[in-house]
N, C-alpha and C positions, 0 to 999 in steps of 0.2 A: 476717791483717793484714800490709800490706808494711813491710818497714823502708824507712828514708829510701835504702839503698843501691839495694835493690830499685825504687825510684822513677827513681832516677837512671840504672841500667842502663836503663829501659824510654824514656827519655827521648833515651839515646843511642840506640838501636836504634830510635823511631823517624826519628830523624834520617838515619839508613844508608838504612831504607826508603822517606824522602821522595827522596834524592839517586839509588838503584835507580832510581825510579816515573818521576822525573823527567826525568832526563837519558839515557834509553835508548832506542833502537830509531833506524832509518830515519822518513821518514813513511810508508812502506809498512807496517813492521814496529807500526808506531804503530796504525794503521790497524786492520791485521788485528786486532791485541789490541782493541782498540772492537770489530771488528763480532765477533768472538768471545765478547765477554762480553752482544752484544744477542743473537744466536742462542741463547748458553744461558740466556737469560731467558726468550727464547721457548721453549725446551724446560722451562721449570721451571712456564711459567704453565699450559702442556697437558700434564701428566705422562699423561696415558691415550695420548694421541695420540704420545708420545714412548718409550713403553713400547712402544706398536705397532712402530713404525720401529726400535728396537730387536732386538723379537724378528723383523721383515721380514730386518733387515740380515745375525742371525745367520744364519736358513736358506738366505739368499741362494748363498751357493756352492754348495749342492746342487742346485740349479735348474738346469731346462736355461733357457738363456737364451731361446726362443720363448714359457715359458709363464713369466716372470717378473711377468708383469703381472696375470695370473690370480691368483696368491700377494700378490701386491701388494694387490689387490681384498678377498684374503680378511682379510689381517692391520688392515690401514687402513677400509676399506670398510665389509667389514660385522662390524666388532668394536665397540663402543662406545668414544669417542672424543669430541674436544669438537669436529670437524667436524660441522657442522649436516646433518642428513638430507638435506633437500632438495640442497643442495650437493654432498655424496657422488652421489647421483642423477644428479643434471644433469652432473656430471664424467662417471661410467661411460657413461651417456648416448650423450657426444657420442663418447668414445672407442671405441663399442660400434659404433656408425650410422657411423660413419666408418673404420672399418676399423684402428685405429691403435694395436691390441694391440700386436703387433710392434715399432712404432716406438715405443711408449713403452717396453717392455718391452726394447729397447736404449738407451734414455735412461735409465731408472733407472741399469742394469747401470754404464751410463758414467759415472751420477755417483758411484755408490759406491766406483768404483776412483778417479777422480780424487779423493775425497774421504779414500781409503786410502792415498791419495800421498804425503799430506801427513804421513804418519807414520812408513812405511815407505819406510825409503831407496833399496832396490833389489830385483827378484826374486829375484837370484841372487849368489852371491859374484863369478860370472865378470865379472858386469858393474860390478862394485867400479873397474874403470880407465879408465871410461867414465863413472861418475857425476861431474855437478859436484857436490862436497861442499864443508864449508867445511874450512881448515886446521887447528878445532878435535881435540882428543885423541878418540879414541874408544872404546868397548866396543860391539864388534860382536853381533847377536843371533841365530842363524837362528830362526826364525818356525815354531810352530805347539806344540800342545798337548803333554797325555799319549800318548805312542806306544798307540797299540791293538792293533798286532799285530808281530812281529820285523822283518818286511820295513819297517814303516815305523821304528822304531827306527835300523835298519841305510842305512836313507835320510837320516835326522839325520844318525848319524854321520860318513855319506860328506860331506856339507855341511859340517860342520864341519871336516873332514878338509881339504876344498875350499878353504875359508876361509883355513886357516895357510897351505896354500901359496902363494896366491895373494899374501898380504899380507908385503909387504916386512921383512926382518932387521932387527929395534931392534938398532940400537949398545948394549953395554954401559953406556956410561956417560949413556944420554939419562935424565936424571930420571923418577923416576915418575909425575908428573903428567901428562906426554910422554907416556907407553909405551903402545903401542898394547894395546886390553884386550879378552876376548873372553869374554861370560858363556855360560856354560850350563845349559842346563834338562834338569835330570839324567831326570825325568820323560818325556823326548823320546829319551832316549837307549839305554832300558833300561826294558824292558816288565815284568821281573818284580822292581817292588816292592812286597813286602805288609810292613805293620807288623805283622802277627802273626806274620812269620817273618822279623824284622828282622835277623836277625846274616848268615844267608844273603843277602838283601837287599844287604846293606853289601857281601859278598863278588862281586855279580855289578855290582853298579854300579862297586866300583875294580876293577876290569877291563875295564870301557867306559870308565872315564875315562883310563885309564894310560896310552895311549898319545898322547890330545890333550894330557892336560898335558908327556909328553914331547916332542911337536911342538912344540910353542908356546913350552916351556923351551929349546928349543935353538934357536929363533929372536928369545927374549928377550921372545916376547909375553908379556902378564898372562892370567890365568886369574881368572874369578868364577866361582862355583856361584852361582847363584840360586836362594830360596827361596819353596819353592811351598807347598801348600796343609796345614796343620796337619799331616796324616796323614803325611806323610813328612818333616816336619821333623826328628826324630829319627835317620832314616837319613842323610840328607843329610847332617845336623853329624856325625854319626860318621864315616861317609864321607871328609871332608875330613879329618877328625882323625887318622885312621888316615894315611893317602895323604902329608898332609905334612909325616908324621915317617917315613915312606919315606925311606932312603941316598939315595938318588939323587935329591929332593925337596926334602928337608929344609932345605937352605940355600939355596933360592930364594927371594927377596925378593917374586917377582910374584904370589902366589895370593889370593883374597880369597874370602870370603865373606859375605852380608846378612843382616843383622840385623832384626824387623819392628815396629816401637816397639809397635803395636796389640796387639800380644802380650804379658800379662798376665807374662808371663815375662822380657821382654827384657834387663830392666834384670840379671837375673842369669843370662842368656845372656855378656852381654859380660862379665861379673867373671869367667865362667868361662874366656872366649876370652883372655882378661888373663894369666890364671896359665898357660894352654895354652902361650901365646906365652916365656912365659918359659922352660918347661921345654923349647920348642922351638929357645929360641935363635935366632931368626929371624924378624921382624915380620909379619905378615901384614894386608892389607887388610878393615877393616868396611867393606861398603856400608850406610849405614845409612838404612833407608825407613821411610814409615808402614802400609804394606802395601796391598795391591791387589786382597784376596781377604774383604775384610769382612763382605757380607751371605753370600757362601757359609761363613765358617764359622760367623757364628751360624746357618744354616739347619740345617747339618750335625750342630749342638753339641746342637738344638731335638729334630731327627728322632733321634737316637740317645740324647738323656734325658742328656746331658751338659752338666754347667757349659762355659761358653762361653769358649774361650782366648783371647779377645779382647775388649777394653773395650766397655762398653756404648754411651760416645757418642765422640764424634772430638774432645771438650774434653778427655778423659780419654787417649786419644790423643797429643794436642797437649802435653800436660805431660809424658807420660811421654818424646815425643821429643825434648822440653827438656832432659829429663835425662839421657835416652843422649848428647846429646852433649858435654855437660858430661863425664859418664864418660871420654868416649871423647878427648875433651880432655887430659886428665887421664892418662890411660891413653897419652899418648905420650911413649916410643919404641914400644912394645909393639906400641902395635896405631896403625894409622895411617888415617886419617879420610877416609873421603866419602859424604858426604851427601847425599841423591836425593830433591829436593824443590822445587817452584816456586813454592812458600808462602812472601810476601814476609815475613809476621811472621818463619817460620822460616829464609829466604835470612839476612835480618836480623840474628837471634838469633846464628846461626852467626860472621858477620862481627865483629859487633862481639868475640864470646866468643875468638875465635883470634888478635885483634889483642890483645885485652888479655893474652893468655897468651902472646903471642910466636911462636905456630904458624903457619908456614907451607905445609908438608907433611902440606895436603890438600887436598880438590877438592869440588866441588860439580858432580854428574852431572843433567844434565835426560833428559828423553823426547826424540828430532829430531821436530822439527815441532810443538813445543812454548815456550811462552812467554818467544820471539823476541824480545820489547821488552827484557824481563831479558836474557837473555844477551848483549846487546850493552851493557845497562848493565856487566856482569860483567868483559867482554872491555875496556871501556874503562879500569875498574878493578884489572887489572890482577890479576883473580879465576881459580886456575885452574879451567876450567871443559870437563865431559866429557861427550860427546852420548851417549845409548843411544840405538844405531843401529840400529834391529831391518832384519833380510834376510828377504825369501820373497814367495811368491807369496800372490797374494789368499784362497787359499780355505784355506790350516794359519794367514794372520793373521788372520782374521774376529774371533778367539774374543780378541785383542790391542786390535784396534780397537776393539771394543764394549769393552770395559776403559775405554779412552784416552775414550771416547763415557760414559759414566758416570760418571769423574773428571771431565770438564770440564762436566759437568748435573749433576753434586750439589747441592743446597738449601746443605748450606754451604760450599761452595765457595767459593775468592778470586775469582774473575771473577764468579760469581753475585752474590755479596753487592756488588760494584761497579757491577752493574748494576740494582742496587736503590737506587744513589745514596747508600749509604753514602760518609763521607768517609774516608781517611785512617787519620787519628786512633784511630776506632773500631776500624776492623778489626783495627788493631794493639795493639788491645789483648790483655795478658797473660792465658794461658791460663789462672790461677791465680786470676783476678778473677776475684768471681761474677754479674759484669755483659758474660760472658762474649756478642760480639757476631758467631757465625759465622768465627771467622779461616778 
């Protein structure tokens, strides 16, 4: 049951999200948000057909490009799918009698990168002075998975190594909202980590990371660890824990690390990182997400006979990262906030909670190539607000994309459920209510 105050908070927040909804974006930027949330309708009414295009897009980069159309044939064609038979037919058909393998099979390829544009900033760091970007803050990403073997590892690193240099000296005194940010995915960087030999683990990962966060320290950029998939959660936190109470570390203000609300754990994650900070003497950044890796950990949780580290539905979710940020609210000086979410209930939530607490000194990080009509509401309001700019080439981000393709086709998803003509009102409704309506 709500108290009357808890009424009244939900009442201001959705006010925050009608003036968001409202007053944001170009008509272009307006636009795009319309035909984005009728495409992921369309993907949500044919999940067979959109499961297809899915698994097409991952194998996509291993293809040679003359026989993409063949692969195409197989994954769409003849998989089952809400494409009507005859239709499938009559398609191959005419593409068969006319010769036009080839040419479709370079229209695909065409539209998958143009369609991977929209997410990924650039291929390469070098080309970082040449891209039109906007003057928003950033945390730079380079692009691709778990390293499989040392040469590719030792290919990260040179990228990231690429990266610092390339990118301009922060002034000391530019705020941290400002400060250019650089995450990394410790996973890409360092091929031997096993959780069953997690103390060596720890010892061979701060030894790949030592010398970026010393590059990066000495030209004032920020440093995030990214946190990747259950198994190595452990090492990662430790990892940082150890590293930035390092002499030569330790009083840097720029390091950060994410927090994953869907984790069953989080909320005493951060109480932990609270006391850390203190005995560190030195604040350090939460990115705090609702995480990205959900049906792979309960598949992982299922196959190995393990309770599942992560909440069973995303309302369970949604409350829990109600309350990391209240914590984490709460929790400043210590630890100091941003928040990585384009969920207007939770754009919202955050707003209204850091006005009434007087907090200024935090930020709210979107995906680039992501929900453009907000960020210009954000930008107008005067919100700081910090793009993840993922780097790299089409074929280490495939595995990024299909992510970003999966969050914006979720069943309950914010654009989905808007494009089911929900109003408003509903959607923002309190995670807490059991008249709970898809936020």
């Amino acid at each position: 049951m709500f108290t009357k105050q808890m009424q009244d908070d939900d009442k201001e927040i959705l006010s925050i999200a009608k003036t968001i909804d409202a007053s944001g974006g170009s008509l272009y930027q307006k636009f795009i948000f319309f035909i984005s949330s009728k495409i992921i309708f369309f993907g949500f009414r044919y999940p067979k057909l959109k499961l297809q295009i899915f698994k097409f897009i991952d194998v996509l980069p291993s293809l040679e490009p003359k026989k993409i159309y063949r692969y195409f044939k197989i994954y769409l064609f003849d998989e089952d799918t809400e494409i009507p038979v005859f239709l499938k037919s009559s398609i191959h058909f005419l593409i068969h009698i006319l010769f036009l393998d080839l040419i479709v099979s370079f229209l695909i390829l065409k539209i998958v990168k143009i369609f991977a544009k929209l997410f990924i900033l650039t291929d390469s760091p070098r080309n970082l002075k040449t891209t039109n970007v906007t003057t928003r803050p950033r945390t730079y990403d380079i692009l691709g998975e778990l390293a499989l073997s040392p040469k590719e590892a030792k290919e990260y690193l040179k990228q990231y190594s690429e990266l610092i240099k390339i990118l301009p000296e922060v002034h000391p005194e530019i705020n941290s909202k400002l400060r250019t940010n650089i995450s990394i995915k410790c996973s890409g960087i360092e091929t031997r980590l096993y959780p069953e030999a997690e103390e060596k683990s720890i010892q061979y990962l701060k030894e790949a990371l030592r010398p970026i966060l010393r590059s990066a320290m000495n030209k004032g950029i920020g440093i995030n660890l990214d946190m990747e998939q259950y198994d190595l959660k452990s090492i990662i936190t430790q990892t940082a824990k150890d590293l930035f109470l390092e002499p030569e570390f330790q009083f840097y203000q720029h390091f950060g690390i994410v927090v994953q609300s869907y984790l069953k754990t989080s909320k005493d994650e951060l109480v932990l990182w609270k006391e850390y900070t203190k005995r560190r003497g030195t604040p350090i950044t939460i990115r705090l997400v609702k995480g990205a890796y959900l049906e792979y950990e309960r598949i992982k949780a299922e196959e190995r006979g393990w309770t599942s580290p992560v909440f069973d539905t995303k309302r369970e979710t949604d409350i829990k990262f109600e309350e990391n940020v209240l914590f984490l609210l709460e929790s400043y000086p210590y630890l100091r906030s941003a928040f990585g979410t384009h969920n207007l209930r939770s754009l919202s939530f955050i707003l209204y909670h850091t006005t009434k607490k007087s907090i200024s000194d935090f930020e709210i990080q979107m995906l680039y190539g992501m929900a453009g009509k907000y960020k210009a509401s954000l930008d107008s309001m005067g919100i700081g607000l910090r793009e993840y700019s993922p780097i790299g080439a089409l074929l280490p981000g495939m595995a990024y994309l299909i992510r970003r393709l999966l969050e914006n086709t979720s069943n309950q998803g914010f654009l989905y459920q808007m494009s089911l003509g929900k109003n408003l009102d509903s959607l923002m409704s309190n995670p807490k209510e059991e008249s709970l309506n898809g936020i």
